[in-house]
N, C-alpha and C positions, 0 to 999 in steps of 0.2 A: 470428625466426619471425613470423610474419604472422598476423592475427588475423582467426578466423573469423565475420562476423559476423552475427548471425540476424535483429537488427534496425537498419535505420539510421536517421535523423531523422523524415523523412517517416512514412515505417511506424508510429515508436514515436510519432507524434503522431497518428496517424488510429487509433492503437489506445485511445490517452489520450480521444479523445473519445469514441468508443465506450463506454469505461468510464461516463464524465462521463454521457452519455444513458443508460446502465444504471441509473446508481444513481438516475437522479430519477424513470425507471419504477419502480424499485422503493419509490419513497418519494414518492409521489405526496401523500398525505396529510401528509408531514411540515411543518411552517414551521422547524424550525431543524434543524440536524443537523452533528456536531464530527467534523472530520476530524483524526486524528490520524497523523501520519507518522513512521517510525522512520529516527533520523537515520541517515547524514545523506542519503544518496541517496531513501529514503522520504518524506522530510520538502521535498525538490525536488518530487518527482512527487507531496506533497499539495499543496504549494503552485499547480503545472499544476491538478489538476483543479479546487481552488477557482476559482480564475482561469475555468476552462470551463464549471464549475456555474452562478458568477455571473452567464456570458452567456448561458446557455441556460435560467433558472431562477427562481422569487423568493422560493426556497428562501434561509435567512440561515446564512450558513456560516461555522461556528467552526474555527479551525485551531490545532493543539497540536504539540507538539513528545513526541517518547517517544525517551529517553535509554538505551541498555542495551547494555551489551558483549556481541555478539555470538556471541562463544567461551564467555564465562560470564555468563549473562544471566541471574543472582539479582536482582541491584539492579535494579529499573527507575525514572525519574524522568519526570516529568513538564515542560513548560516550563510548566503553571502547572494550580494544582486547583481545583475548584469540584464543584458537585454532580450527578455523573453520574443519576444516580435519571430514570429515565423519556426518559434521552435516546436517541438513534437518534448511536451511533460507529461511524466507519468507520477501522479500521486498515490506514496502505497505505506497503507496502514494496517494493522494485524490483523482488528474486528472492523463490519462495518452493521453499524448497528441502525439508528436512525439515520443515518445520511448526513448529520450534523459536524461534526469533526469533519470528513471527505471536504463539504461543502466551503466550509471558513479556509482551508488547509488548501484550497485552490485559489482561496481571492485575492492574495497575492500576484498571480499572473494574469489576473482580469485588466491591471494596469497596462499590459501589452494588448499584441496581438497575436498570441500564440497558435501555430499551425493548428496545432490539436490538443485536446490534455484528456489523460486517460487513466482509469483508477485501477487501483490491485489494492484486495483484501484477501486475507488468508483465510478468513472465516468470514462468512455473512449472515448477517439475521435476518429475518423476515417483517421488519419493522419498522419499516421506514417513512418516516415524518416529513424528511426533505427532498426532493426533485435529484438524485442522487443514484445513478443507474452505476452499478461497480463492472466495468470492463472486465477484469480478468480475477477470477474467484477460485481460492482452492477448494473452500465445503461451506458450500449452502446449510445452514441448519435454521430446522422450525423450533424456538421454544418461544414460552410465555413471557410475556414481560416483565414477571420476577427473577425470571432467571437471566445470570451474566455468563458472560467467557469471559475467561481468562489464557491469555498464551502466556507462553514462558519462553523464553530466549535466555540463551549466551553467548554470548558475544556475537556473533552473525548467524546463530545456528539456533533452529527451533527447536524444542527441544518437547513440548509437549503443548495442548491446548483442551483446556476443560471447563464445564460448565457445570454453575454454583446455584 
């Protein structure tokens, strides 16, 4: 079966910067701001937008890792903690499908007080279960709920995104 795909390289990189310029309109005022990425494909595509921030910016950008089983996403980890209180986090994951993943993959910084926290998904569904609004989106897509996305990454680079 041959794989349908919504986004390919090019596309998902001129969406990625898109993003990249969103987020520094929207944080104009900030000087630091912690990007945190849910592995492992989220945690590619924060690694990309740091990488785009840092050319476009003089914005100082923190990047974290968020560890959590996607099927059962009680446990969440951190790749390392400090003190969220007045920061400005951006939580960014590939697909954002039910709002489920987004939602657990932020409750980590609920233990502060953080300035703001704000989401990036590279694709979005239309199906959302959880209280889960995705700040900055590359492609909206409508399918059924038998259908999945799949992105593809290497190494910091998308590289295609299809649906099965």
């Amino acid at each position: 079966m041959s794989k349908k795909y919504i986004l390919d390289a090019d596309t998902a990189a001129r969406k990625l910067e898109r993003i990249a310029y969103e987020i520094v309109e929207n944080n104009l005022d900030e000087q630091h701001i912690i990007i945190a990425g849910i592995r492992d494909n989220g945690s590619a595509i924060a690694r990309h937008i740091q990488q785009l921030l840092q050319s476009i910016s003089k914005i100082s950008i923190e990047l974290i890792e968020i560890s959590l089983d996607k099927r059962a996403p009680a446990e969440v980890t951190l790749s390392f903690e400090t003190d969220f209180t007045n920061k400005v986090i951006i939580v960014v994951d590939d697909v954002a499908n039910s709002g489920k993943t987004m939602l657990y993959g932020i409750k980590p910084f609920l233990a502060y007080l953080p300035k703001k926290i704000q989401t990036v998904a590279l694709v979005e569904r239309t199906h959302k279960t959880y209280p889960i609004n995705t700040d900055y989106v590359g492609l909206s897509v409508a399918t059924t709920l038998q259908e999945h996305i799949f992105v593809e990454v290497e190494g910091n680079v998308v590289t295609g995104a299809y649906l099965e």
